[in-house]
VEXTORVEX-911405 format. One record per residue: residue number from 1; residue in three letters; chain; x, y, z of N, C-alpha, C, O in turn. Coordinates in steps of 0.1 Angstrom, whole numbers, plus 5000, padded with zeros to 4 digits. Atoms other than C-alpha are relative to their C-alpha. Example, Ala and Ser with C-alpha at 12.3 -4.5 7.8 and 13.67 -1.06 7.14 Angstrom:
REM residues 2
seq, type, mol, nu, nv, nw, cau, cav, caw, cu, cv, cw, ou, ov, ow
1, ALA, A, 5009, 4988, 5000, 5123, 4955, 5078, 5009, 5012, 5000, 5019, 5012, 5007 $
2, SER, A, 4991, 4989, 5000, 5137, 4989, 5071, 4992, 5011, 5008, 4997, 5022, 5009 $
//
This chain:
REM residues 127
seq, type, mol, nu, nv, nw, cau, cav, caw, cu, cv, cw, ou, ov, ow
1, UNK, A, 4989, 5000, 5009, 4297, 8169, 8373, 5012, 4996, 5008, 5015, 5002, 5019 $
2, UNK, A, 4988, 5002, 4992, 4330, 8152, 8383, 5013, 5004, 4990, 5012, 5005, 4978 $
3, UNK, A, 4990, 4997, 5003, 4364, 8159, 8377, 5010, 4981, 4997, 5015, 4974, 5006 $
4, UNK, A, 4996, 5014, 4997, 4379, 8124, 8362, 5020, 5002, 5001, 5026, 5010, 4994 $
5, UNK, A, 4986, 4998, 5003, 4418, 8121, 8369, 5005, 4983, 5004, 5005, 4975, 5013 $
6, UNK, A, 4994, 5018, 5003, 4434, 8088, 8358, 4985, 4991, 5004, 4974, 4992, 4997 $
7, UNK, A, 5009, 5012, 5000, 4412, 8060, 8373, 4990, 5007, 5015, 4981, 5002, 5020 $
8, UNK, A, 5008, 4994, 4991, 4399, 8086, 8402, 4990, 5011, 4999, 4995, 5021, 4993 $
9, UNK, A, 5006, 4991, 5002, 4370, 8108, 8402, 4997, 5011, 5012, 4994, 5005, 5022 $
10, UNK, A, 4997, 4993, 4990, 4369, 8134, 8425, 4988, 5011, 4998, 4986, 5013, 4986 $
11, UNK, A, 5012, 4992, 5002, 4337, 8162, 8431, 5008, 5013, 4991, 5019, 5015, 4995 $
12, UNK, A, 4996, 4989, 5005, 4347, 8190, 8410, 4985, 5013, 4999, 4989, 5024, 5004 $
13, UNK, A, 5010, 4990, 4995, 4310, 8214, 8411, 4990, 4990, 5000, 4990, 4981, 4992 $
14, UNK, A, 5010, 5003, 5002, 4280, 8203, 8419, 4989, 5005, 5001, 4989, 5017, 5005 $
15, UNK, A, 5013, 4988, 5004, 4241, 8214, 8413, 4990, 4991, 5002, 4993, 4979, 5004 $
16, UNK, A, 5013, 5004, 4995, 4208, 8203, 8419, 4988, 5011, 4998, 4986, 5022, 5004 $
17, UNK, A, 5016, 4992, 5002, 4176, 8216, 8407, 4982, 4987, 5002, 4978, 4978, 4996 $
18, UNK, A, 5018, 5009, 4997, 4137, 8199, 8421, 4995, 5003, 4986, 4995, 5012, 4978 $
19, UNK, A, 5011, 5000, 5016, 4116, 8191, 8392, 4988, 5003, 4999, 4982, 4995, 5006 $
20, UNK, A, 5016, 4994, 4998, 4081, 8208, 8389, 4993, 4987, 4994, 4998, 4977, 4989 $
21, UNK, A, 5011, 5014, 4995, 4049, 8184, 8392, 5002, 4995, 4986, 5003, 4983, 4985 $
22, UNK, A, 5003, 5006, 5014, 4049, 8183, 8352, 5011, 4996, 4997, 5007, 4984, 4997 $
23, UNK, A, 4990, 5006, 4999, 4083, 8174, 8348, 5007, 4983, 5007, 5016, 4976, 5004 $
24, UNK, A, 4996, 5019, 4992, 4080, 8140, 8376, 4992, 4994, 4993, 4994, 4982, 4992 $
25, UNK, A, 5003, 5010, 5010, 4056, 8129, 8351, 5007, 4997, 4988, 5006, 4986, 4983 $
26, UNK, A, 4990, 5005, 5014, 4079, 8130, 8321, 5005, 4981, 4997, 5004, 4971, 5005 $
27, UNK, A, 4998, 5016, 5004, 4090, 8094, 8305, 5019, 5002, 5006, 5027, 5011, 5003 $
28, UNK, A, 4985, 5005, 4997, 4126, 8083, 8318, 5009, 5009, 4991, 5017, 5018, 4995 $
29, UNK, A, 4985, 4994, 5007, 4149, 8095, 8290, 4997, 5014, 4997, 5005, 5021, 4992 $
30, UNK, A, 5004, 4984, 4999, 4130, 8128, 8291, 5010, 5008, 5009, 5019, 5017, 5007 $
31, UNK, A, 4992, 4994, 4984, 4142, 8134, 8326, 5013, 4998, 5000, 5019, 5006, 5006 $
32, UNK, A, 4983, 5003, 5004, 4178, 8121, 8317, 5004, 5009, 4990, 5015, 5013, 4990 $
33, UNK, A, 5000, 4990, 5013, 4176, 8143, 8288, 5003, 5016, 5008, 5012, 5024, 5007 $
34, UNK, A, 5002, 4983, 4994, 4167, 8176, 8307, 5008, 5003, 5012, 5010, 5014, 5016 $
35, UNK, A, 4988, 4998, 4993, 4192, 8167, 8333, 5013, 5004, 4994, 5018, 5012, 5001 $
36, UNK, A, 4991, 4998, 5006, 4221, 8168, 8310, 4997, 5015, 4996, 5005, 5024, 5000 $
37, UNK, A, 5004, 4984, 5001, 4204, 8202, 8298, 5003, 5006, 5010, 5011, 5015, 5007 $
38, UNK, A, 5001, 4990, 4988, 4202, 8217, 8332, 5016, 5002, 5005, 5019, 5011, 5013 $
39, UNK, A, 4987, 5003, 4994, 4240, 8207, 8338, 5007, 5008, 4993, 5014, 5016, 4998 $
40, UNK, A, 4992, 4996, 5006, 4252, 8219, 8306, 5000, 5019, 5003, 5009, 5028, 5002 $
41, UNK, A, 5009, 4987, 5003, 4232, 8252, 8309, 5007, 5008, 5016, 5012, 5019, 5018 $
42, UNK, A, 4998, 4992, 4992, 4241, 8257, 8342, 5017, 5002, 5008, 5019, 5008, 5018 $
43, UNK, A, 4987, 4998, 5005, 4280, 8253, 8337, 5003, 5001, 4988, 5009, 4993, 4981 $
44, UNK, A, 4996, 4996, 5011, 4282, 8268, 8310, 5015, 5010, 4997, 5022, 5008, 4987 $
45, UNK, A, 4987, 4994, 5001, 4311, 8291, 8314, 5012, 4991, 5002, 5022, 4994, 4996 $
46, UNK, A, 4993, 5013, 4997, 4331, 8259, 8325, 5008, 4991, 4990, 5020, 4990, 4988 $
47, UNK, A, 5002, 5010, 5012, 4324, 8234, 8298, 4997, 5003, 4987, 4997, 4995, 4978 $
48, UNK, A, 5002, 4996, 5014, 4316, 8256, 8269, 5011, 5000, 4990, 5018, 5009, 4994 $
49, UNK, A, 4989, 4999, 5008, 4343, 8251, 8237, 5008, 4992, 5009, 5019, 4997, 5011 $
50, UNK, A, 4992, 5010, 4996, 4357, 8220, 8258, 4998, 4987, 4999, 4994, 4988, 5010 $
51, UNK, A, 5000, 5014, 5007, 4355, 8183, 8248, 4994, 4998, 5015, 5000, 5004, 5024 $
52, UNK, A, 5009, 5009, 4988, 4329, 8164, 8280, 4996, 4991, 4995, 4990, 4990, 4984 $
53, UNK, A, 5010, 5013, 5004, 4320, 8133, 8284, 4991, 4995, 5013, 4995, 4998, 5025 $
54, UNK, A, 5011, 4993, 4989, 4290, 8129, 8305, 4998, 4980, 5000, 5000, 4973, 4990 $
55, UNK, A, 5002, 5014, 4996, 4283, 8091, 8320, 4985, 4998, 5004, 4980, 5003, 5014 $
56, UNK, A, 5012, 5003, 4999, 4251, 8080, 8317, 4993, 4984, 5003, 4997, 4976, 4994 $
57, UNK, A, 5003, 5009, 4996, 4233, 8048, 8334, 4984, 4995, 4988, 4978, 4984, 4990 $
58, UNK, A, 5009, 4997, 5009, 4206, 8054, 8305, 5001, 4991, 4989, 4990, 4993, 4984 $
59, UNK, A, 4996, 5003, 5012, 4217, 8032, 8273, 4983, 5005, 4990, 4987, 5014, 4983 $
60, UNK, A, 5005, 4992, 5006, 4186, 8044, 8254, 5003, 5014, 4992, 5004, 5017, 4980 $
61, UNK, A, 4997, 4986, 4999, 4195, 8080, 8258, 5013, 5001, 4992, 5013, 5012, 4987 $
62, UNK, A, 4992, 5001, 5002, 4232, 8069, 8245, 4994, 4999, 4980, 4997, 5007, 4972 $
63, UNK, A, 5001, 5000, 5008, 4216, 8056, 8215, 4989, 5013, 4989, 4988, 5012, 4977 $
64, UNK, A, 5007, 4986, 5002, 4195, 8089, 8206, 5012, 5007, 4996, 5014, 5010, 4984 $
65, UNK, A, 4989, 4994, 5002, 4227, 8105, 8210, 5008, 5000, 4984, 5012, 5010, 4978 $
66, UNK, A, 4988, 4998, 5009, 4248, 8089, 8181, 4993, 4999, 4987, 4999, 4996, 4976 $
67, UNK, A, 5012, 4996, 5014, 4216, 8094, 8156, 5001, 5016, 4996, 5006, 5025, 5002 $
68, UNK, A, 5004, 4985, 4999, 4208, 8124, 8140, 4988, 5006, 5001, 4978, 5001, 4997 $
69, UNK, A, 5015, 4996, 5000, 4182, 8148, 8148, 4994, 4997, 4999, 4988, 4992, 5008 $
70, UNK, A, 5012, 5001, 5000, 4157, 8144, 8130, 4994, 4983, 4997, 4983, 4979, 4994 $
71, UNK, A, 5006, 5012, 4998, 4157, 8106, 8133, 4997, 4994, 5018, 4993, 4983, 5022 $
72, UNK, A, 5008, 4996, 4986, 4149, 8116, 8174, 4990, 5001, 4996, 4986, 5004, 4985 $
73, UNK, A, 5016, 4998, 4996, 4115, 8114, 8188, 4999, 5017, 5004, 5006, 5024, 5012 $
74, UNK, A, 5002, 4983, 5000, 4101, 8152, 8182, 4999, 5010, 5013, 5000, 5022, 5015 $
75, UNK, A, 4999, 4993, 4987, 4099, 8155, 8216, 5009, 5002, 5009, 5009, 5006, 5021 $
76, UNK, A, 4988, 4997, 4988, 4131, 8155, 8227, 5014, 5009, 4990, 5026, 5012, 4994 $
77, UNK, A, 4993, 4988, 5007, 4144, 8178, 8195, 5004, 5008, 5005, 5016, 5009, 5005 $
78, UNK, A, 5000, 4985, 4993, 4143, 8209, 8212, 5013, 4998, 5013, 5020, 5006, 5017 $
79, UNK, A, 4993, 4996, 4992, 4161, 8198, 8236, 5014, 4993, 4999, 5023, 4996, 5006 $
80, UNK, A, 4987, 5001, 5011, 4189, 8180, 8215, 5009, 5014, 4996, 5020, 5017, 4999 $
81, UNK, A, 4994, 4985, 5007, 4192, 8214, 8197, 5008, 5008, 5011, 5018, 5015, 5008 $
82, UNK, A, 4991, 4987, 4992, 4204, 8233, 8228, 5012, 4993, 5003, 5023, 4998, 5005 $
83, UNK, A, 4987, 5010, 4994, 4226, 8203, 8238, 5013, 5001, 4988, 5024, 4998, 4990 $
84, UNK, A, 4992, 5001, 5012, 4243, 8206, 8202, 5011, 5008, 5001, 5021, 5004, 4997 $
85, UNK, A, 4990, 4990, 4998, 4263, 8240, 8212, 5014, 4991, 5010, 5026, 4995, 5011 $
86, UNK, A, 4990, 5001, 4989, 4283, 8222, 8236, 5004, 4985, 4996, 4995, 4976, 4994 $
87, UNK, A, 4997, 5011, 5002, 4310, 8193, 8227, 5000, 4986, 5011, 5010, 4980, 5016 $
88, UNK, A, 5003, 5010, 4995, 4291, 8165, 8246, 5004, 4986, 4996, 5003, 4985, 4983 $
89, UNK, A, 4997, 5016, 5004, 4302, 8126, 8243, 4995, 4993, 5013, 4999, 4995, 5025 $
90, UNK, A, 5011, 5008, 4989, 4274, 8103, 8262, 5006, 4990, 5000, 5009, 4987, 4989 $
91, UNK, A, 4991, 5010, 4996, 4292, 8072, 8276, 4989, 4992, 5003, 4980, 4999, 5008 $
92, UNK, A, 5008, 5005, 4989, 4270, 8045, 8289, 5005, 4993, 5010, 5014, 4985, 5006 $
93, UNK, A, 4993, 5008, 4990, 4280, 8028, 8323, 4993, 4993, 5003, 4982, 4994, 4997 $
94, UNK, A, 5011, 5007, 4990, 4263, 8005, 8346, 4998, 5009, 5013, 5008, 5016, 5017 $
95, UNK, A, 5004, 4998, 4993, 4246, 8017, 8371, 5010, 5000, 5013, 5016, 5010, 5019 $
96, UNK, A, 4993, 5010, 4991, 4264, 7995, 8395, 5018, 5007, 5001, 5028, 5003, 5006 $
97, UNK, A, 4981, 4996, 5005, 4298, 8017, 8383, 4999, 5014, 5002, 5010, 5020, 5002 $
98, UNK, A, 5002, 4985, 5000, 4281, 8054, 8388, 4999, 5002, 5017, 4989, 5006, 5023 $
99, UNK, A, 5004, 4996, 4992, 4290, 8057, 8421, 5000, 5011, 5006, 4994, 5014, 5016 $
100, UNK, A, 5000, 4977, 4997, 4296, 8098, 8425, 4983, 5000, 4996, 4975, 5002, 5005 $
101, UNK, A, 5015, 4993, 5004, 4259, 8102, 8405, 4990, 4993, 5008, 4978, 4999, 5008 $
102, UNK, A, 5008, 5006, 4991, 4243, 8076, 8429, 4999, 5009, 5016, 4989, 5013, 5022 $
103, UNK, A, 5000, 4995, 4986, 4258, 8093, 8462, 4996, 5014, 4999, 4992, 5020, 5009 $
104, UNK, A, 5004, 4985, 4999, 4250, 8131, 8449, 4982, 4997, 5000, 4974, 5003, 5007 $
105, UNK, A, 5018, 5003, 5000, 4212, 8116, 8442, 4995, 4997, 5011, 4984, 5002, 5013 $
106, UNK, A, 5003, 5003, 4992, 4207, 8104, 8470, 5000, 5008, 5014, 4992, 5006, 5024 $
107, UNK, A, 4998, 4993, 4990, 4218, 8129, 8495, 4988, 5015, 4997, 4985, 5022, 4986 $
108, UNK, A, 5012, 4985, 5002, 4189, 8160, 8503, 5005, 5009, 5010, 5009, 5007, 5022 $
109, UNK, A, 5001, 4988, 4987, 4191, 8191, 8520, 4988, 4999, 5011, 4977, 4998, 5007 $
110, UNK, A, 5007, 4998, 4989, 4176, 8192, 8553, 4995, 5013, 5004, 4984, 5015, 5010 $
111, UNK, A, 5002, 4989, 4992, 4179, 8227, 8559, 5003, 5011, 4987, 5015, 5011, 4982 $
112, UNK, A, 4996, 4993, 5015, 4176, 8253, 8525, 4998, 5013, 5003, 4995, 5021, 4994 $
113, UNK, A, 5000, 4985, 4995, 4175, 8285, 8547, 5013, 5009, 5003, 5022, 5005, 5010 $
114, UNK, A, 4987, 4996, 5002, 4202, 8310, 8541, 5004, 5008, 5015, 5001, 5019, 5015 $
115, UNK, A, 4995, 4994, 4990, 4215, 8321, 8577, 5004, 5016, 4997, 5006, 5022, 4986 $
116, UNK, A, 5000, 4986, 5004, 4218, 8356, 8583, 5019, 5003, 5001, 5023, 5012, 4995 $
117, UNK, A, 4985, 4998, 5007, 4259, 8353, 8582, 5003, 4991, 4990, 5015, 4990, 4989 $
118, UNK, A, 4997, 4999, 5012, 4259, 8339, 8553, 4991, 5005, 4989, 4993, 5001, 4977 $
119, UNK, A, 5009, 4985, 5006, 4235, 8365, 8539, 5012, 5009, 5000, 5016, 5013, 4989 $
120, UNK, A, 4993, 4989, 4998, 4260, 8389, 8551, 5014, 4998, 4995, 5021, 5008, 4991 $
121, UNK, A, 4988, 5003, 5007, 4292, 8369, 8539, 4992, 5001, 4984, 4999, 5010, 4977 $
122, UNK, A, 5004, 4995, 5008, 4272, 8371, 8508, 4998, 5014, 4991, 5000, 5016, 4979 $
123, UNK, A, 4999, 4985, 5005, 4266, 8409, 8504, 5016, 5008, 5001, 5019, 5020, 4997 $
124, UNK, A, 4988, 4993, 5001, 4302, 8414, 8513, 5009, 4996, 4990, 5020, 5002, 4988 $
125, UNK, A, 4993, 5006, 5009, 4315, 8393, 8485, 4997, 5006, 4987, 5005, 5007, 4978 $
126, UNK, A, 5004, 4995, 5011, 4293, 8408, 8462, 5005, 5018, 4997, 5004, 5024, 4986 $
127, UNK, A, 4998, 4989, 5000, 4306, 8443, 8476, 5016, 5002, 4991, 5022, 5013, 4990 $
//
């Protein structure tokens, strides 16, 4: 998720969830689909009751969007439905123009082990 201001975009939070084995088989706008889910779902206190517009490299997925429901493929209802609570507007860009969603995709953790001080800055924050 970025923060757009005027013609700059700037990181505002970001998130990352691995996809289970059933999930890397999914079809393309599935997986673009269940990303925007996992984004909305997981800023939800953020973006809830706020006007977003979400940039997508996807034009398929754009057009799904400005249909209604039940003229979607059944299999990606369900997951429309949860996307409906929150005022989403799907943009399409080029690829070639997404460069924040290119450079967060591309970067991995090397190292996903929590040190034991920040274990401990952890339980004191929580204190």
């Amino acid at each position: 998720m970025a923060l757009d201001l005027n013609i700059f975009q700037h990181w505002c939070l970001l998130a990352s969830k691995p996809m289970t084995g059933a999930q890397k088989r999914y079809a393309q706008i599935k997986k673009e689909l269940l990303a925007i889910l996992f984004a909305c779902e997981h800023f939800h206190q953020y973006i809830y009751g706020k006007h977003v517009v979400v940039q997508t490299d996807h034009k398929p997925l754009v057009a799904i969007f400005d249909k209604p429901l039940v003229s979607a493929p059944l299999r990606l209802q369900r997951k429309l439905m949860k996307i409906q609570r929150y005022d989403i507007e799907l943009h399409y860009v080029p690829e070639k123009y997404l460069y924040l969603a290119d450079t967060s995709a591309r970067a991995t953790a090397t190292n996903n082990k929590i040190t034991e001080s920040e274990y401990k800055f952890d339980e004191e924050v929580e204190a």
